[in-house]
Backbone as XML, in Angstrom:
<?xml version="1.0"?>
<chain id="A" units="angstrom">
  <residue number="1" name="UNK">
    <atom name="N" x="120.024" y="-8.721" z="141.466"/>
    <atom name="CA" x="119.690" y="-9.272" z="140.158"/>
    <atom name="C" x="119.960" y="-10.766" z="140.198"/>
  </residue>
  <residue number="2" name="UNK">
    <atom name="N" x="118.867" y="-11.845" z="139.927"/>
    <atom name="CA" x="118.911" y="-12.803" z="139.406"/>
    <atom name="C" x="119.934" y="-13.251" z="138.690"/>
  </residue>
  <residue number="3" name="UNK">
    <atom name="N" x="120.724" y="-14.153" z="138.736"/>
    <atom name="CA" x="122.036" y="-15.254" z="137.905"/>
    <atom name="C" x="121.042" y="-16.140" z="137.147"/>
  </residue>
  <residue number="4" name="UNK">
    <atom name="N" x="121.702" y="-16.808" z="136.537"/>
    <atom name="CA" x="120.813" y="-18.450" z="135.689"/>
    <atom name="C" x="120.857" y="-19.253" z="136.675"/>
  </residue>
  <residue number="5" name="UNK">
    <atom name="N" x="121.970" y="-19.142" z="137.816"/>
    <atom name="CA" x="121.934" y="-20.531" z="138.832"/>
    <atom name="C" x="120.575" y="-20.226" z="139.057"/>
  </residue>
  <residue number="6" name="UNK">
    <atom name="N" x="120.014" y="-18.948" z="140.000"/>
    <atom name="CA" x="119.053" y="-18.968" z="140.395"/>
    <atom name="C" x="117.631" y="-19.479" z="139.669"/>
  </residue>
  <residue number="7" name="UNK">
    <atom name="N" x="117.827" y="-18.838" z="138.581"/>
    <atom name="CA" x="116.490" y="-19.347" z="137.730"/>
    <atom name="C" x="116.836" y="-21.123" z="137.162"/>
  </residue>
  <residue number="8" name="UNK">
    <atom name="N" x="117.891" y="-21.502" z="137.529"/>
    <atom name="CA" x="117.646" y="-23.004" z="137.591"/>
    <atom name="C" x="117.383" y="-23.494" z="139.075"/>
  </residue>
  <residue number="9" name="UNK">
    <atom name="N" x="117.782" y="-22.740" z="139.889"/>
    <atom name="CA" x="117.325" y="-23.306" z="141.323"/>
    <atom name="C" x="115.707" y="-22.963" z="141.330"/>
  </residue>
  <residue number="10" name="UNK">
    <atom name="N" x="115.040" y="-22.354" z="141.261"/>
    <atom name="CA" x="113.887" y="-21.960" z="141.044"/>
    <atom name="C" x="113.202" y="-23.062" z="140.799"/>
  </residue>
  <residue number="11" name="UNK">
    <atom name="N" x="113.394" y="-23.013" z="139.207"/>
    <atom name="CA" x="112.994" y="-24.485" z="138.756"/>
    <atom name="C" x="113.195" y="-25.777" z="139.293"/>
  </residue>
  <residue number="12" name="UNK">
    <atom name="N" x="114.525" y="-26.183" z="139.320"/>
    <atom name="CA" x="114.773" y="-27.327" z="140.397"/>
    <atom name="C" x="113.339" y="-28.061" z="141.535"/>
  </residue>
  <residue number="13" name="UNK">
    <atom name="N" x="113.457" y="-26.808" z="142.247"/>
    <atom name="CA" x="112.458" y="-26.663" z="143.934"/>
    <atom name="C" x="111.322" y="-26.793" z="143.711"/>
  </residue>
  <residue number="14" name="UNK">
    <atom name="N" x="110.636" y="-25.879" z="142.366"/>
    <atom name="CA" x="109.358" y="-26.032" z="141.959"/>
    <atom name="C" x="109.289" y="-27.196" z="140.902"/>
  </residue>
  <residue number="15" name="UNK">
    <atom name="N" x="110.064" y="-27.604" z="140.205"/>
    <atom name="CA" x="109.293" y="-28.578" z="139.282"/>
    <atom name="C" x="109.382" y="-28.209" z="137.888"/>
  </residue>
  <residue number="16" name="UNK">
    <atom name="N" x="108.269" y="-27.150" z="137.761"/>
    <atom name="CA" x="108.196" y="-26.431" z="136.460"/>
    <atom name="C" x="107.709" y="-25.005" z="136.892"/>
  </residue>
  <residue number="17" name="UNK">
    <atom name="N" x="107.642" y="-24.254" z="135.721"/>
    <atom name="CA" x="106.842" y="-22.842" z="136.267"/>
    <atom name="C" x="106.447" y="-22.280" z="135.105"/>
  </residue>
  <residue number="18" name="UNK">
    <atom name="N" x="105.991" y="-21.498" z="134.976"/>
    <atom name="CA" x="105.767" y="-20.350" z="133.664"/>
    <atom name="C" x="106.612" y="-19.231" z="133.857"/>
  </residue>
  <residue number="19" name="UNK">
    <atom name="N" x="107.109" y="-18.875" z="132.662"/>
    <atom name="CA" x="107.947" y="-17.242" z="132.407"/>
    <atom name="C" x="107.413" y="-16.387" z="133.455"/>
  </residue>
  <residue number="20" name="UNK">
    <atom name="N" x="106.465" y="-16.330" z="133.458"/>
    <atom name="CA" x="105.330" y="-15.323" z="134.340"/>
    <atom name="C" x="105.282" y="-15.382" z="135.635"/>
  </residue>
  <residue number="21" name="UNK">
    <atom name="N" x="105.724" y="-16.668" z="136.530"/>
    <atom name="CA" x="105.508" y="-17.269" z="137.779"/>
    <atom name="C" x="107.348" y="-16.726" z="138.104"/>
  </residue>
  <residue number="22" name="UNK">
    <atom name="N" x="107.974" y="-17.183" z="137.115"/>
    <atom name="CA" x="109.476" y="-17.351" z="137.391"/>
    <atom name="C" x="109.991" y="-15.815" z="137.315"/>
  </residue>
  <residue number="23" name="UNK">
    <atom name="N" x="109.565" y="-14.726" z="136.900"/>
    <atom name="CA" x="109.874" y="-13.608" z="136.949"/>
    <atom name="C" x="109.370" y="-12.904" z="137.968"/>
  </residue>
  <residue number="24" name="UNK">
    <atom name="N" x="108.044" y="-13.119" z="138.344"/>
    <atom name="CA" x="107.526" y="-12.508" z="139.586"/>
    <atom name="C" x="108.326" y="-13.393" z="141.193"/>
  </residue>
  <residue number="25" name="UNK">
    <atom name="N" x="108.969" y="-14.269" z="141.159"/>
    <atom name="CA" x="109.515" y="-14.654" z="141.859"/>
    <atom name="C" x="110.661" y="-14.182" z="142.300"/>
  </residue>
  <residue number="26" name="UNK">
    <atom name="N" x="111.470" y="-14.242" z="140.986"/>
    <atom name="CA" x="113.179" y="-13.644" z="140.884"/>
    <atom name="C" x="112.789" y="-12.562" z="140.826"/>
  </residue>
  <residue number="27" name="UNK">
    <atom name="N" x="112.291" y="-11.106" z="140.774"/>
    <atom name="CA" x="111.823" y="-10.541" z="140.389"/>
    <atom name="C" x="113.059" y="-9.370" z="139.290"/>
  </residue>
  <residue number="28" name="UNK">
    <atom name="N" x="112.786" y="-10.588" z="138.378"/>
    <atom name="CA" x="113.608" y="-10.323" z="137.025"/>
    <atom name="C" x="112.307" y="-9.929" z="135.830"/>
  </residue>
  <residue number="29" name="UNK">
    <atom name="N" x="112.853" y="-8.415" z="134.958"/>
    <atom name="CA" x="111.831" y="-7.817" z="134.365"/>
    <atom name="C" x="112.014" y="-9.561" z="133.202"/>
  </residue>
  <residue number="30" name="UNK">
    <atom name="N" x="110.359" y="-9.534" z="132.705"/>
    <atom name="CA" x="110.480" y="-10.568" z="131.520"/>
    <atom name="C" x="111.089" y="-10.995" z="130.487"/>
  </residue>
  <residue number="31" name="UNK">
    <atom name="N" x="111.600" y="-10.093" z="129.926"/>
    <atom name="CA" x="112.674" y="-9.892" z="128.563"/>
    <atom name="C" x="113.729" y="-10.278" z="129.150"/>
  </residue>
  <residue number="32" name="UNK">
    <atom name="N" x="114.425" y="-9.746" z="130.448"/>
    <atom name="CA" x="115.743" y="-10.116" z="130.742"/>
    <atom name="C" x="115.644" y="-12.007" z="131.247"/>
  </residue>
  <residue number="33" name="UNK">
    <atom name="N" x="114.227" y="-12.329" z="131.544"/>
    <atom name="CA" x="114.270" y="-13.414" z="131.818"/>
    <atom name="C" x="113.798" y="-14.804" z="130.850"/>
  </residue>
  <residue number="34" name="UNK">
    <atom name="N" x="112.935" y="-14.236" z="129.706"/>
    <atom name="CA" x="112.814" y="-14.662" z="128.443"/>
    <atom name="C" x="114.061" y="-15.467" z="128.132"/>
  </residue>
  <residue number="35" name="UNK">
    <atom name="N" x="115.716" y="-14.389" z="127.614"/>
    <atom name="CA" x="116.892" y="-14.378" z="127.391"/>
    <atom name="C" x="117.334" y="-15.517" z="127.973"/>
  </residue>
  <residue number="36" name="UNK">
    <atom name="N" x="117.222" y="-15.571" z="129.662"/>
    <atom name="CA" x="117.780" y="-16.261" z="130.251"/>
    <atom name="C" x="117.747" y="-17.840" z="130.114"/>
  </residue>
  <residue number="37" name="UNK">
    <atom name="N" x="116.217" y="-17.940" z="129.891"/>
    <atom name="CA" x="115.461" y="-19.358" z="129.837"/>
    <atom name="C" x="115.919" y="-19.959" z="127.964"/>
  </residue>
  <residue number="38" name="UNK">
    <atom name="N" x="115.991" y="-18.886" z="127.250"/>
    <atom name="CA" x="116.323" y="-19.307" z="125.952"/>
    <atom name="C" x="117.628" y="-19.702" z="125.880"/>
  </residue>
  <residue number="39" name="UNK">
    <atom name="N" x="118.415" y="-18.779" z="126.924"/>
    <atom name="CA" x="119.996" y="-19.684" z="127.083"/>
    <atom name="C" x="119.961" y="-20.718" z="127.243"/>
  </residue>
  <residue number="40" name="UNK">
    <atom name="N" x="119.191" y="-20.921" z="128.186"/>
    <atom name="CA" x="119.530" y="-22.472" z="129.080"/>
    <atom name="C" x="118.740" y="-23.618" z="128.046"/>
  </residue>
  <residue number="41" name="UNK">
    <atom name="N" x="118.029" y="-23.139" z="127.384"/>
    <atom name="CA" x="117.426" y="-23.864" z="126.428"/>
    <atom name="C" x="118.550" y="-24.508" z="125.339"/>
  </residue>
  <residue number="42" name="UNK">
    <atom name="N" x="118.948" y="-23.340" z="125.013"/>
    <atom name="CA" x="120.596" y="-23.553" z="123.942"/>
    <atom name="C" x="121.330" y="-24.419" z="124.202"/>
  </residue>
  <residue number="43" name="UNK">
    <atom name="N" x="121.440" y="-23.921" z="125.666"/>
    <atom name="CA" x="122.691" y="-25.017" z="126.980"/>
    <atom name="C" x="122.136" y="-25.939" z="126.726"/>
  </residue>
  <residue number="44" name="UNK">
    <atom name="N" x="121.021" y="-26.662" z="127.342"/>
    <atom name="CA" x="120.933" y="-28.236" z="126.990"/>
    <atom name="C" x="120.431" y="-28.274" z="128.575"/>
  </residue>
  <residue number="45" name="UNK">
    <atom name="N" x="120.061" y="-27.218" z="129.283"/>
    <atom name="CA" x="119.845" y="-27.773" z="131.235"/>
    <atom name="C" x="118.185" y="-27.155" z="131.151"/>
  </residue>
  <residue number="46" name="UNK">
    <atom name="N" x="117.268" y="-26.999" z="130.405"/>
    <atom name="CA" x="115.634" y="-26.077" z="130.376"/>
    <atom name="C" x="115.238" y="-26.668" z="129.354"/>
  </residue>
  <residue number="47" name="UNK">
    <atom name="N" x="114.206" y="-27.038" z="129.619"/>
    <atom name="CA" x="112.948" y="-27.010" z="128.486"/>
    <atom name="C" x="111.877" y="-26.758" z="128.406"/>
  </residue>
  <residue number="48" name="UNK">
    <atom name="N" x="111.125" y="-26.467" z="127.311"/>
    <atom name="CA" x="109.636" y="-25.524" z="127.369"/>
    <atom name="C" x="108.544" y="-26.584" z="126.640"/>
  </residue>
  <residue number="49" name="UNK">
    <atom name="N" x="107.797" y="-26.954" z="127.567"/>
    <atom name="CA" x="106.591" y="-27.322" z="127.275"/>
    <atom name="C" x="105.250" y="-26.607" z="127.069"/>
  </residue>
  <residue number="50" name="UNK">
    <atom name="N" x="104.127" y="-27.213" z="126.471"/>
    <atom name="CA" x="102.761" y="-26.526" z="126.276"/>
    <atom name="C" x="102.165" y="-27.314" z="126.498"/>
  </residue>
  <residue number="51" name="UNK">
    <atom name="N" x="101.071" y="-26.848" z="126.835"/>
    <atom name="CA" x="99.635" y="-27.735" z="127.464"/>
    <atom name="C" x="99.383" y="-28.187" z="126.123"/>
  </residue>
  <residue number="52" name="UNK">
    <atom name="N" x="98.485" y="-29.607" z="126.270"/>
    <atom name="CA" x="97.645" y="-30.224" z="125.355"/>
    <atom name="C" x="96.557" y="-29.087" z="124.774"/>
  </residue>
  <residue number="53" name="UNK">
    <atom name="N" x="96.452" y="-29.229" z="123.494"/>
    <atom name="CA" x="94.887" y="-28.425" z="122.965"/>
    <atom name="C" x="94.060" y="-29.174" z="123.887"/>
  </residue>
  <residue number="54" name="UNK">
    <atom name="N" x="93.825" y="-30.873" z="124.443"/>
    <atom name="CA" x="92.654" y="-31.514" z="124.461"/>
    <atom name="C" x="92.372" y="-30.678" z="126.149"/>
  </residue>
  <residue number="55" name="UNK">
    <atom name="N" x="93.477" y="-30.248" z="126.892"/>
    <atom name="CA" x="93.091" y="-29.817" z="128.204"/>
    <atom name="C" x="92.418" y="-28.840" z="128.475"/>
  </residue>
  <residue number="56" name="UNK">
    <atom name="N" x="91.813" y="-28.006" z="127.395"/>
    <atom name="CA" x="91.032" y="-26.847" z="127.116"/>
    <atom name="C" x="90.091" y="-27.451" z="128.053"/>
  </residue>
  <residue number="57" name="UNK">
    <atom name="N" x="89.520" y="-26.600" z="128.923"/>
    <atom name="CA" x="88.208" y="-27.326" z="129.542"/>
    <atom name="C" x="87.067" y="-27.223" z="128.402"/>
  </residue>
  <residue number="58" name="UNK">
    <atom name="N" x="86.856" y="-25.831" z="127.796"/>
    <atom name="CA" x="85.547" y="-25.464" z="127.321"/>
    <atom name="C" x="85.839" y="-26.165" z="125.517"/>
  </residue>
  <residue number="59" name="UNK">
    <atom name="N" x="87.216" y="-26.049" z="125.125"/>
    <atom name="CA" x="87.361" y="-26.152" z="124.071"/>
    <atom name="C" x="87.494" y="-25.140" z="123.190"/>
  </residue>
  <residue number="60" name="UNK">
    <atom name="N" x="87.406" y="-24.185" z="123.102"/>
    <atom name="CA" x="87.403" y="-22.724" z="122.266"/>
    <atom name="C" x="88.983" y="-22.707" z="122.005"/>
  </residue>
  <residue number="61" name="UNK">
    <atom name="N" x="89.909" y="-23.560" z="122.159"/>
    <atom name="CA" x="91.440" y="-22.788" z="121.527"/>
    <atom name="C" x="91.589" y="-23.421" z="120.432"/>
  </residue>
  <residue number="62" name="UNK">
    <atom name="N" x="90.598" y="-24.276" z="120.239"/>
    <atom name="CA" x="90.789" y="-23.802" z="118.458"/>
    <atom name="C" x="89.976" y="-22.966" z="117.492"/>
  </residue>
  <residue number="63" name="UNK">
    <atom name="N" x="89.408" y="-22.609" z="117.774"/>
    <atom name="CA" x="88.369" y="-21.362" z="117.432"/>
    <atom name="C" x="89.040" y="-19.908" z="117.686"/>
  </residue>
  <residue number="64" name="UNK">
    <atom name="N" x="89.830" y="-20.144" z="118.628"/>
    <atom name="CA" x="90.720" y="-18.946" z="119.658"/>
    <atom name="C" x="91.046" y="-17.884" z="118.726"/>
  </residue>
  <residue number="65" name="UNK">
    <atom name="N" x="90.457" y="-16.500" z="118.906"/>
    <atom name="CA" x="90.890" y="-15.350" z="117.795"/>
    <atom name="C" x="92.259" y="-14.966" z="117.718"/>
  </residue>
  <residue number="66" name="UNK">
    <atom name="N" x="92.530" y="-15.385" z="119.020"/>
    <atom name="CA" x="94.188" y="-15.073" z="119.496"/>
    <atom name="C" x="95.084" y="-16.170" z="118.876"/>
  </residue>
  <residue number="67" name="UNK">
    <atom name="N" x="94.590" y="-16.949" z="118.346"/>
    <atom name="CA" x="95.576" y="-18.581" z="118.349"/>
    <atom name="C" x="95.942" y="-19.000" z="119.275"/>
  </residue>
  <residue number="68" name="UNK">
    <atom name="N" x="95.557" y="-19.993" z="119.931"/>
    <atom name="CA" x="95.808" y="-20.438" z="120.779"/>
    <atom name="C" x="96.491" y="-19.895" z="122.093"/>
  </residue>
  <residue number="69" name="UNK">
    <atom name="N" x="96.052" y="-18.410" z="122.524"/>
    <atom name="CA" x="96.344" y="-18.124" z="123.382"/>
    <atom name="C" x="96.264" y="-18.260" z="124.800"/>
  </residue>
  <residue number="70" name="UNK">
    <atom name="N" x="94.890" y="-19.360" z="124.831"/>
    <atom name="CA" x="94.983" y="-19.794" z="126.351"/>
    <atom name="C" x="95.545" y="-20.969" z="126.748"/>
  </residue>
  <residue number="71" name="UNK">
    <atom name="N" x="96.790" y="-21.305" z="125.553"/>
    <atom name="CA" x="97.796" y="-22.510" z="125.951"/>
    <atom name="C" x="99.007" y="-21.690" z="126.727"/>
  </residue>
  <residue number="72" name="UNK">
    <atom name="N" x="99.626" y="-22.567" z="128.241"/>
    <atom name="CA" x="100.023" y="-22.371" z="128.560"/>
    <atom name="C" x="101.944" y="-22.718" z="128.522"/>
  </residue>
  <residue number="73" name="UNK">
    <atom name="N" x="102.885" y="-21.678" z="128.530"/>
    <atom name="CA" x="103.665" y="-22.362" z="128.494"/>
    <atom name="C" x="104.649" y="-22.867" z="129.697"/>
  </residue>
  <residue number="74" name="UNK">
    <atom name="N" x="105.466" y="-23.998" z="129.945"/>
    <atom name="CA" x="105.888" y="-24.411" z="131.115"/>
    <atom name="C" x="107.339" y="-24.370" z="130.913"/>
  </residue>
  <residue number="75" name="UNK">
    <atom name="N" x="108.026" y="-24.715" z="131.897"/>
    <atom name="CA" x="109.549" y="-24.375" z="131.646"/>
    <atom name="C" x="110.017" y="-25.350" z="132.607"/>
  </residue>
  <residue number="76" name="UNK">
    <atom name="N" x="110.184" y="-26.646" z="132.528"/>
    <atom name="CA" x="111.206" y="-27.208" z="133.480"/>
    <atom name="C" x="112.906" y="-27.728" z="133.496"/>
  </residue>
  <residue number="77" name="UNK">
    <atom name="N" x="113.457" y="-28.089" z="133.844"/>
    <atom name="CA" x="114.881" y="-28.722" z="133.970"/>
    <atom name="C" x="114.894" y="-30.015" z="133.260"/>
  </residue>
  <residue number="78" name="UNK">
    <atom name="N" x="115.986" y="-30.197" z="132.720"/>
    <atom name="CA" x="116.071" y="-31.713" z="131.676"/>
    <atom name="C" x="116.895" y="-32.574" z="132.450"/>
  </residue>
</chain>
């Protein structure tokens, strides 16, 4: 099982990642790793970014039935 060191070393090496990239890596189920990233968020050592609306290639996420579901979210180190 994955620690937070790890999912900050993770990050560290890569840069940034998505929830999605960083769980299939650690291979920590999502929820337990959700938790983790919201800690470190609390802590003051993670932060979560989102893509620009303007990087849409086609443009449809604002029209998006989902709301803006093909914005991505990122997670790097502060």
């Amino acid at each position: 099982m994955a620690s937070l060191m790890d999912v900050r070393n993770m990050l560290a090496l890569q840069g940034r990642m998505e929830a999605s990239q960083l769980s299939a890596a650690l291979n920590l189920p999502r929820p337990l790793l959700d938790a983790m990233l919201s800690r470190m968020e609390a802590m003051g050592k993670a932060r979560r970014t989102q893509e620009d609306v303007e990087s849409c290639l086609n443009g449809s996420c604002k029209r998006c039935p989902e709301g803006k579901a093909c914005l991505r979210e990122w997670w790097m180190l502060r």
